[in-house]
TIRO-2110 file (N, C-alpha, C; in Angstrom, 1 decimal):
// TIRO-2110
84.2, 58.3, 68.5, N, 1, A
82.9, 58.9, 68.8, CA, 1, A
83.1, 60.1, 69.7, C, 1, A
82.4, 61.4, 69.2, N, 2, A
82.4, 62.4, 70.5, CA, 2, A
81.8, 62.5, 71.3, C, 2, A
82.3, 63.1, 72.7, N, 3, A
81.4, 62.6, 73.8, CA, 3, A
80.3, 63.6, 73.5, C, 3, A
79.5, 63.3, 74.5, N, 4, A
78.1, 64.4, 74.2, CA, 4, A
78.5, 66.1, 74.5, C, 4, A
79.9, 65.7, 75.7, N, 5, A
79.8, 67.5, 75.8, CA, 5, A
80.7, 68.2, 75.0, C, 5, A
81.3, 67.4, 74.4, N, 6, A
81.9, 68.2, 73.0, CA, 6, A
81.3, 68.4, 72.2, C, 6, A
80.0, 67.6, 71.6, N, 7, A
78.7, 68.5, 71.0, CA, 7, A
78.2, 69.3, 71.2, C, 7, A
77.8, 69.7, 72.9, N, 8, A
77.7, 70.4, 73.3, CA, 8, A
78.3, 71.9, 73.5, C, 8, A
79.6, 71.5, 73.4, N, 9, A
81.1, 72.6, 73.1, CA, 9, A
80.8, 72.9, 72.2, C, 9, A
81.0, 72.3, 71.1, N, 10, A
80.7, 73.0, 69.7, CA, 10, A
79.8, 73.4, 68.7, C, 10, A
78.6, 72.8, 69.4, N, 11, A
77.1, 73.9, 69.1, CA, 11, A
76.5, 74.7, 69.8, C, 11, A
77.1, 74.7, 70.9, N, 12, A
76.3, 75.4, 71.9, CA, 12, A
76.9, 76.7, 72.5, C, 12, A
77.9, 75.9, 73.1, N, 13, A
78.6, 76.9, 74.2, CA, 13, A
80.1, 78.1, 73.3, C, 13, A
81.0, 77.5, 73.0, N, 14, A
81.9, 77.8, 71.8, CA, 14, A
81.6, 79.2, 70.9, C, 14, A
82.0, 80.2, 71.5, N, 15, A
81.3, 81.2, 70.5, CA, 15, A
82.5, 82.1, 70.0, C, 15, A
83.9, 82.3, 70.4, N, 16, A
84.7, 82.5, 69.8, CA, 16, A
85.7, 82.4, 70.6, C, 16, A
87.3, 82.3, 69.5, N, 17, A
88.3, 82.4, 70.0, CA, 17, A
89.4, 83.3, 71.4, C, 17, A
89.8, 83.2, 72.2, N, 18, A
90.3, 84.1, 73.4, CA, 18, A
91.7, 83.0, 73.6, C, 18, A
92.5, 84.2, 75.1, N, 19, A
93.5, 83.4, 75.2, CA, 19, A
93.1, 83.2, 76.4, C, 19, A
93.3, 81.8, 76.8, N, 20, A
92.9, 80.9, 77.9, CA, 20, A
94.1, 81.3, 79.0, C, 20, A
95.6, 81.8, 79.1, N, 21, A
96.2, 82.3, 79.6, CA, 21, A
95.7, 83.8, 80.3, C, 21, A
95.1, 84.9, 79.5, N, 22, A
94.5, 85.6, 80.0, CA, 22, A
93.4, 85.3, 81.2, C, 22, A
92.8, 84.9, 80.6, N, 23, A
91.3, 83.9, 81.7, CA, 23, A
92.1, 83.3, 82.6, C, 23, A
93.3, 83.2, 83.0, N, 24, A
94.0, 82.3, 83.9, CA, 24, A
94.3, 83.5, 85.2, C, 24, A
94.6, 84.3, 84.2, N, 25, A
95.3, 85.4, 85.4, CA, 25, A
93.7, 86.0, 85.7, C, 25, A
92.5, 86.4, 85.2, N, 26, A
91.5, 86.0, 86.1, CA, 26, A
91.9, 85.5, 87.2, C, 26, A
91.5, 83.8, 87.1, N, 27, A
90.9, 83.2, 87.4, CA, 27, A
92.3, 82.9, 89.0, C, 27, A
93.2, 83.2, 88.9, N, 28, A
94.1, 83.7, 89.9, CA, 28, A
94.5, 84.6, 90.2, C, 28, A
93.9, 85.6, 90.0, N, 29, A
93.9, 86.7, 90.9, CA, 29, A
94.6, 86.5, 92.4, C, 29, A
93.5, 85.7, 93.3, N, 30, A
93.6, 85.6, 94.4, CA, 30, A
93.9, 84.1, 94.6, C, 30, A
95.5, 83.7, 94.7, N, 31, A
95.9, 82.0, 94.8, CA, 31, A
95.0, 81.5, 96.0, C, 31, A
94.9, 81.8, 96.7, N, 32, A
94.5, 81.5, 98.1, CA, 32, A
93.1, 80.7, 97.7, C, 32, A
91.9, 81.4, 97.0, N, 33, A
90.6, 81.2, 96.4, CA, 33, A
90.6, 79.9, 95.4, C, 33, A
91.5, 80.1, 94.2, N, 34, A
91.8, 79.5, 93.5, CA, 34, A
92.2, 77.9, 94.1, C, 34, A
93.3, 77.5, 94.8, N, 35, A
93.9, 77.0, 95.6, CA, 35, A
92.5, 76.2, 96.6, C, 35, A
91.3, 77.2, 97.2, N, 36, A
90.4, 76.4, 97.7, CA, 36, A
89.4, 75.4, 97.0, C, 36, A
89.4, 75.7, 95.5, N, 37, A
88.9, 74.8, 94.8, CA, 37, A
89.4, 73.3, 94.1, C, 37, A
90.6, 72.8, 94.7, N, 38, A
91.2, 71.7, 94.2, CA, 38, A
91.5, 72.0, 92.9, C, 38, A
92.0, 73.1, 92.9, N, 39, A
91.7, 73.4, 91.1, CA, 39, A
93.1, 72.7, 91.0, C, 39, A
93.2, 71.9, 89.3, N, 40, A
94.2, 71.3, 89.2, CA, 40, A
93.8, 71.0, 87.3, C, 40, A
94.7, 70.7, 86.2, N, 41, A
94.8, 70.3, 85.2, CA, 41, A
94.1, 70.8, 84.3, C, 41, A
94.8, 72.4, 84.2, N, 42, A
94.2, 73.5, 83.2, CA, 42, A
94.3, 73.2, 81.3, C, 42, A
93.3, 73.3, 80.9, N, 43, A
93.5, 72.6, 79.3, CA, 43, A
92.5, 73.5, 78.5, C, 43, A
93.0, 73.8, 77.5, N, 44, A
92.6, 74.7, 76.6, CA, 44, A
92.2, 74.1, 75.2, C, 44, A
90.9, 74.3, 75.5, N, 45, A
90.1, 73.3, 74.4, CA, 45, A
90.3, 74.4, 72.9, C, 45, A
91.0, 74.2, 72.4, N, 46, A
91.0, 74.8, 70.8, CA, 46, A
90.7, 76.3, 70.8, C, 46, A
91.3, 76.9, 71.6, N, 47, A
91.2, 78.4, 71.9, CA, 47, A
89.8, 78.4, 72.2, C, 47, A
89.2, 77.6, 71.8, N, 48, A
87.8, 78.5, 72.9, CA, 48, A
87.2, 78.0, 74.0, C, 48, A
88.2, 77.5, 74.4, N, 49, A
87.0, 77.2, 75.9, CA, 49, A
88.5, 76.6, 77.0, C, 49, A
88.5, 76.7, 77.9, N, 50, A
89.5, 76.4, 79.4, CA, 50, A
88.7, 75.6, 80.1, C, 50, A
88.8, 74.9, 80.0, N, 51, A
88.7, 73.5, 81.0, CA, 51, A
89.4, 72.8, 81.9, C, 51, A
89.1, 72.9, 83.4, N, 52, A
89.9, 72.6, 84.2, CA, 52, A
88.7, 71.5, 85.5, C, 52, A
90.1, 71.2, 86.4, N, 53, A
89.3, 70.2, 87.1, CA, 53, A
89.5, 70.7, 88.9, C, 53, A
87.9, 70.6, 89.4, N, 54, A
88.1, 71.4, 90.3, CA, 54, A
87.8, 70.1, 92.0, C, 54, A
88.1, 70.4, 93.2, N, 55, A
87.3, 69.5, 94.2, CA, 55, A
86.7, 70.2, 95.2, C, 55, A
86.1, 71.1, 94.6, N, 56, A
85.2, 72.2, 95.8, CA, 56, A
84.4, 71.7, 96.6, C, 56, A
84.1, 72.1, 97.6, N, 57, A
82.6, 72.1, 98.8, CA, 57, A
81.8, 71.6, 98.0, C, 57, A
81.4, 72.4, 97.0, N, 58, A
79.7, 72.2, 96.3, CA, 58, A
80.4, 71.6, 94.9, C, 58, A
80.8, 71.8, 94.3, N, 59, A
81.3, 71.0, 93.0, CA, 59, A
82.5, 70.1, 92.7, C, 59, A
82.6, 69.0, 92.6, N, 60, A
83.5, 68.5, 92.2, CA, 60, A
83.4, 67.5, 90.4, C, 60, A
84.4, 68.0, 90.3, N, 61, A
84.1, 67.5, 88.7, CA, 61, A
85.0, 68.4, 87.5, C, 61, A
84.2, 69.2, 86.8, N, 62, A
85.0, 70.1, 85.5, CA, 62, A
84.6, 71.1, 85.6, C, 62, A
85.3, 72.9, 85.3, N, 63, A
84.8, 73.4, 85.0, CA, 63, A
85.0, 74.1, 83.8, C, 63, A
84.2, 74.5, 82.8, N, 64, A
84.3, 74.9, 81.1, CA, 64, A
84.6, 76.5, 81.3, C, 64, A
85.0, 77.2, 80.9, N, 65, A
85.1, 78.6, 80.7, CA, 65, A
84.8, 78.9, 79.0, C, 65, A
83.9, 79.4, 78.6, N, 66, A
83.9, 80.2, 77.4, CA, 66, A
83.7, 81.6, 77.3, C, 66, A
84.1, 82.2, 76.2, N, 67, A
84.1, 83.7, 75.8, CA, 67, A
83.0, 84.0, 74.5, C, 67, A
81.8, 84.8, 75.1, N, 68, A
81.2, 85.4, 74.3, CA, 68, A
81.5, 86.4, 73.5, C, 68, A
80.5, 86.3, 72.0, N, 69, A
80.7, 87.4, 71.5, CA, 69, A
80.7, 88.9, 72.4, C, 69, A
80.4, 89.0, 73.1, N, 70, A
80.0, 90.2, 73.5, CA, 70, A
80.7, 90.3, 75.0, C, 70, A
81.6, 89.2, 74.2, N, 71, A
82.8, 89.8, 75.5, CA, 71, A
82.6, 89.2, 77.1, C, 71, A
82.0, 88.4, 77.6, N, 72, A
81.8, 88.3, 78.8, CA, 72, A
81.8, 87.0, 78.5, C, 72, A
82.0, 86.4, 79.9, N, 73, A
82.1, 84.6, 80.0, CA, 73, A
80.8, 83.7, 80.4, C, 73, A
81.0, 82.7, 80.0, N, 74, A
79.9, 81.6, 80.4, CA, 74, A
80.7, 80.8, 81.3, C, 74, A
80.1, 80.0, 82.5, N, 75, A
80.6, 79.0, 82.9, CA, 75, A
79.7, 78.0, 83.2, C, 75, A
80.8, 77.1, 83.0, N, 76, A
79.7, 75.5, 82.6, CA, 76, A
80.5, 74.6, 83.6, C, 76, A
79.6, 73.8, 84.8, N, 77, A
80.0, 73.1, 85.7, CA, 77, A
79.7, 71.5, 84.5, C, 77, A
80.3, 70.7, 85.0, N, 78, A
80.4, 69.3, 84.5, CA, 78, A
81.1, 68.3, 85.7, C, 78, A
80.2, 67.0, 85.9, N, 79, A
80.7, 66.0, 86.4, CA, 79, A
81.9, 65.4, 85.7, C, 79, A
82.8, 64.5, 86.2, N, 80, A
83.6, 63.7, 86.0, CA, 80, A
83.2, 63.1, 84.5, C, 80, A
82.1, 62.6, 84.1, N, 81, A
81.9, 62.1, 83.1, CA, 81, A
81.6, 63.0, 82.2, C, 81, A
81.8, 63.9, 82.2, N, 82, A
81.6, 65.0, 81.1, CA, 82, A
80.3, 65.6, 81.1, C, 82, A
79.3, 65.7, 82.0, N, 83, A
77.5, 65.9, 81.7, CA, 83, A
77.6, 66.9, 82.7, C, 83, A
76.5, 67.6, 82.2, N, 84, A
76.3, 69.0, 82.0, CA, 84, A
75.7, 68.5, 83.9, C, 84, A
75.9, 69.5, 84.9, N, 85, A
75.4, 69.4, 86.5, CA, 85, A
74.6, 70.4, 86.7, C, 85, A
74.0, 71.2, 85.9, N, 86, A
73.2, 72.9, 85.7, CA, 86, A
73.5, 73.6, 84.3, C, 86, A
72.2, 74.4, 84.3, N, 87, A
72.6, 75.2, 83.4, CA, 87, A
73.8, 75.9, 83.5, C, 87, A
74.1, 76.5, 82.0, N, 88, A
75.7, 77.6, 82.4, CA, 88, A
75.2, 79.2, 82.5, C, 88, A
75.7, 79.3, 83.8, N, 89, A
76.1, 80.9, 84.3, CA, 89, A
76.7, 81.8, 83.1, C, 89, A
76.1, 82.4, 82.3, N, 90, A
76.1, 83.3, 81.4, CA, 90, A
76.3, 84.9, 81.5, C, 90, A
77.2, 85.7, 80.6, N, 91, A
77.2, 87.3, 80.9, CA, 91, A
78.3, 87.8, 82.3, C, 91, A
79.6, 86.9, 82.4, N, 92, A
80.0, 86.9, 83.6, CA, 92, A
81.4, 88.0, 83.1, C, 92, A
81.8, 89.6, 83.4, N, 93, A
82.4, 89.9, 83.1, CA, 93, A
83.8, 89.4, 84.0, C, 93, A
85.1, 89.6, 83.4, N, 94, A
86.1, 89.2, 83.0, CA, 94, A
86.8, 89.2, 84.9, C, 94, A
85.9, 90.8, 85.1, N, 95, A
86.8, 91.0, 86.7, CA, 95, A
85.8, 90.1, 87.9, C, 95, A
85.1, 89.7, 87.5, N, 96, A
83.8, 88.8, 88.2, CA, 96, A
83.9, 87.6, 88.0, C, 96, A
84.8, 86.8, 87.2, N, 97, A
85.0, 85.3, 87.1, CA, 97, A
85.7, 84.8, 88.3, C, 97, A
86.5, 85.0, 88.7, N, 98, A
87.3, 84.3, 89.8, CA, 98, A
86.3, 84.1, 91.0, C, 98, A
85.4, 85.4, 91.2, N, 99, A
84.0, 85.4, 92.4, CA, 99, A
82.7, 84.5, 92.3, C, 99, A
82.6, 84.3, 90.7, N, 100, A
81.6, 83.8, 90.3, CA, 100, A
81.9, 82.2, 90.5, C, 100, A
83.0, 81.5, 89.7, N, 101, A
83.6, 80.3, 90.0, CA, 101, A
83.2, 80.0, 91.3, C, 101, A
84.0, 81.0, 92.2, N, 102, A
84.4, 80.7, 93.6, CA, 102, A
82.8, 79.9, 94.0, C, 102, A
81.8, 80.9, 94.1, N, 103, A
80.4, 80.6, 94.6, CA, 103, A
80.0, 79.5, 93.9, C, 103, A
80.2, 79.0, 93.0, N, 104, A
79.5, 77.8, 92.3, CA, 104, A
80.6, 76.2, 92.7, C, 104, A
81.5, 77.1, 92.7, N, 105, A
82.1, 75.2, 93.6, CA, 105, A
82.6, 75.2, 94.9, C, 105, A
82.7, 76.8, 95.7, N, 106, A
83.6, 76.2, 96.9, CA, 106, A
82.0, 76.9, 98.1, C, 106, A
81.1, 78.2, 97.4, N, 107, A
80.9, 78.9, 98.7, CA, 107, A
79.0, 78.4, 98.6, C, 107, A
78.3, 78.7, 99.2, N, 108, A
76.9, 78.6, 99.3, CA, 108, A
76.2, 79.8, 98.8, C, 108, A
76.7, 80.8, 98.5, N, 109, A
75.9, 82.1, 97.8, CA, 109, A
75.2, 81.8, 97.0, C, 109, A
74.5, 82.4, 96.3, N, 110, A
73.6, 82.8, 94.9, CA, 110, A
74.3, 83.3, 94.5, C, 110, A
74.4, 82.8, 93.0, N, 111, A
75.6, 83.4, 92.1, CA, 111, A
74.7, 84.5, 91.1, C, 111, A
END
């Protein structure tokens, strides 16, 4: 049986293929940042989506990365058990992911 947020993955969020390697060098830019979110056990869901597991200030749990058609990312926070913890942060271009992440699991800004 699939869990619910893999249906969710693949009717929802899932909008095309990218390299999860690229989104990585994003998403490390700055180790230091990176490094503050417990980030640990990067996994690349079928070329479209990077899923990793984070233990920030404000989030601990999963966080989804997908690539829109139109080119910019979505990010989707998830609990340990796979369920959705907010809506997903949509329209996030490529040099603005590592800043955007940051605020949603380690800092108190408005993202």
């Amino acid at each position: 049986m699939k869990s619910h947020f893999y249906v969710i993955f693949k009717e929802e969020l899932a909008q095309r293929e990218f390299d999860p390697r690229e989104t990585m060098q994003w998403l490390t830019r700055d180790t230091v940042v990176t490094m503050s979110w417990g980030f640990h056990s990067p996994k690349n869901w079928e070329n479209k989506g990077l899923l990793f597991k984070v233990n920030g200030a404000l989030h601990k749990g999963f966080v989804c990365i997908t690539l829109g058609w139109n080119d910019t990312y979505t990010v989707t926070l998830l609990n340990n058990q796979y369920n959705l913890t907010q809506e997903p942060i949509t329209d996030i271009y490529c040099d603005e992911l590592q800043y955007r992440v940051d605020i949603l699991v380690e800092t108190k800004e408005t993202p």
